[in-house]
N, C-alpha and C positions, 0 to 999 in steps of 0.2 A: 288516339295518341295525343296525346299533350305537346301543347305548342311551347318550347323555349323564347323567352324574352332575356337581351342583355341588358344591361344598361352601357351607356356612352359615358363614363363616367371614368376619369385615368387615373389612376395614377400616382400620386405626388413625389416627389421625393424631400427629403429632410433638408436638403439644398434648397429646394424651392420655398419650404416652410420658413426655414429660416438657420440661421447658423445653427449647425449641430457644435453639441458643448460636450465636453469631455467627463466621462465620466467622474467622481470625486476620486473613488480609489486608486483607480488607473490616473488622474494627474499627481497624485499622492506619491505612487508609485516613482513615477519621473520627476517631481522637487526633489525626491529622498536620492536617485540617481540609485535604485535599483535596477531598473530598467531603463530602455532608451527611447523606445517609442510604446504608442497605443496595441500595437497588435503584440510587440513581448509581454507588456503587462494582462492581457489577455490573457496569452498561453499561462503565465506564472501563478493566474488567478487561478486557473484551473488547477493546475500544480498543486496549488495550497488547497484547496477544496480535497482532491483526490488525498490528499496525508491527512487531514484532517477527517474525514469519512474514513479512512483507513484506522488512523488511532481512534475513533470514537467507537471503532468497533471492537477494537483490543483492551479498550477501558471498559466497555459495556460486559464485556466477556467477564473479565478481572473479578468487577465489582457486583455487576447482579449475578452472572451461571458459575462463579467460582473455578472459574477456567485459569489455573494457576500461570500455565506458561503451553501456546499453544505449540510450541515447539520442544517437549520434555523430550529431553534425551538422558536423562538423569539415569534413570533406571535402567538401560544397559549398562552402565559405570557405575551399579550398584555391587554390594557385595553377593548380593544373589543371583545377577547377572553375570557375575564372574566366573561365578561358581559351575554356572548352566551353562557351559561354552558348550557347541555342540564338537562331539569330536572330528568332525568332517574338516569346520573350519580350527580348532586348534592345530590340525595335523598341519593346515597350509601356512601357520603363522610361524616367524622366522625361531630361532631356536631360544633367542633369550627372551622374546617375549612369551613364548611359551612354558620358559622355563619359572619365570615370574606368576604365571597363571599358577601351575603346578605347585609354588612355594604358597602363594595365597589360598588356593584349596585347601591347603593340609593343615595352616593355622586353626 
């Protein structure tokens, strides 16, 4: 079995180093009186990161895999979609909308 050795060795903290300095962004942040202190612009940093990673993926989508709109709902409110109501749910829809489907069909 193999002996473990520690070292005696502590610790420091950034106190002890020397004054901790404030990040650029985050005192950026409080000049501009976005934020009030270091731990909101913290959170906020994060915030912008997470929308920003979020749209670079909706851009990436856009522009390289021609991903039009990830949320299409266009084509049920197409005119072939109209057309294709199944009759289970036209029967449950109120009467003038149904009666509106039925005018658009027969065009």
């Amino acid at each position: 079995m193999s002996h473990l050795e520690f070292s005696e060795e502590k610790f420091q903290s950034r106190a002890i180093l020397g004054k901790a300095r404030t990040p650029k962004m985050v005192s950026f942040f409080i000049k501009k009186g976005i934020v009030k202190s270091e731990k909101t612009a913290g959170n906020f940093l994060i915030a912008m990161s997470a929308t920003f990673f979020i749209l670079s993926i909706f851009i990436l989508g856009y522009f390289v895999f021609g991903i039009r709109s990830p949320f299409n709902v266009s084509s049920s409110y197409s005119p072939e979609g109209i057309r294709n109501v199944p009759p289970e749910i036209l029967n449950d829809l109120p009467l003038d909308i149904k009666s509106q489907i039925e005018r658009f069909k027969n065009k």
